[in-house]
C-alpha positions as a printed NumPy array, in Angstrom:
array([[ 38.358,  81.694,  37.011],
       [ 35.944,  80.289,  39.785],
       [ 32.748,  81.021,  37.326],
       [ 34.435,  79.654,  34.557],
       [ 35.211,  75.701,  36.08 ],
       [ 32.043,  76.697,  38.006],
       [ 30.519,  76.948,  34.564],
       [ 32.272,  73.717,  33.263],
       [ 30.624,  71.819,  36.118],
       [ 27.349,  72.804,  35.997],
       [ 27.861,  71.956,  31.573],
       [ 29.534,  68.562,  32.187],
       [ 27.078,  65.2  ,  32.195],
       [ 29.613,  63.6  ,  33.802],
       [ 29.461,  66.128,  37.066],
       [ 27.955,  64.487,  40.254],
       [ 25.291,  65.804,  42.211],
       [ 27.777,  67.263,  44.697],
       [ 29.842,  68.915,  42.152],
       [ 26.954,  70.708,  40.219],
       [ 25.402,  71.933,  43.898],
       [ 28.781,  73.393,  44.705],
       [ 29.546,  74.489,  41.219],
       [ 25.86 ,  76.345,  41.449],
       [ 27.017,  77.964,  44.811],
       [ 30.176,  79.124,  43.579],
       [ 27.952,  80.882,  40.678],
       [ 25.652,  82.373,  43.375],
       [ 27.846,  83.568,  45.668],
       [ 29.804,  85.816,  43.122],
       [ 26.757,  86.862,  41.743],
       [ 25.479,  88.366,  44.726],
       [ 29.03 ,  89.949,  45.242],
       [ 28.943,  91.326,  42.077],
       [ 25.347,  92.836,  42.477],
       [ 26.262,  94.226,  45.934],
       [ 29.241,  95.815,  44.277],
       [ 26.999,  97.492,  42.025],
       [ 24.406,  98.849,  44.612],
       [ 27.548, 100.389,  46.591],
       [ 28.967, 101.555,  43.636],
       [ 25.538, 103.341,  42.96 ],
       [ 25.472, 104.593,  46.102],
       [ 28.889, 106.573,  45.648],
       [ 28.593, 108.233,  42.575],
       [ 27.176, 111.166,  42.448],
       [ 26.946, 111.005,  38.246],
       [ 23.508, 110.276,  37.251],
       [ 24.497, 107.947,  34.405],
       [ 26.955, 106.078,  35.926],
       [ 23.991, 105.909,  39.161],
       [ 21.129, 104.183,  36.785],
       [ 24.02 , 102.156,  35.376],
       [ 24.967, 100.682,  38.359],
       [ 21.287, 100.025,  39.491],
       [ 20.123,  98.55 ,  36.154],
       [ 23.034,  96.12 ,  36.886],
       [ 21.693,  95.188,  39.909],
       [ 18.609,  94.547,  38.803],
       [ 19.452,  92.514,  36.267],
       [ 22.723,  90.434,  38.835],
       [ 19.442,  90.222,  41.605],
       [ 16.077,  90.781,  39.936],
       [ 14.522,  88.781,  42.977],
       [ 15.998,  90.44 ,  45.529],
       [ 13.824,  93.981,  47.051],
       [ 14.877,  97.271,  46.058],
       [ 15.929,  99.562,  49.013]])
């Protein structure tokens, strides 16, 4: 629900300055979460699928960020 009025601000003309920075740093923040989820989730399983699942995930939530 946060990414979707998130979403709505960053889409709306009528959003100020303010409300698209925050709206962006709602976006960010549970897009790191999500990609951290992923890299512990990877981290736990000890299926080979689900492992290169969860990492190509990541990659594509954090492509910036440095693998480990």
């Amino acid at each position: 629900q946060a990414i979707q009025m998130a979403c709505q601000n960053l889409t709306n003309p009528a959003s100020s300055q303010q409300q698209v920075l925050s709206a962006a740093t709602v976006v960010a923040k549970h897009t790191s979460s999500l990609c951290n989820s992923c890299r512990l989730a990877s981290s736990k399983t000890a299926n080979p699928v689900a492992k290169r699942h969860f990492v190509q995930s990541a990659k594509v939530c954090c492509p910036f960020r440095s693998e480990e």
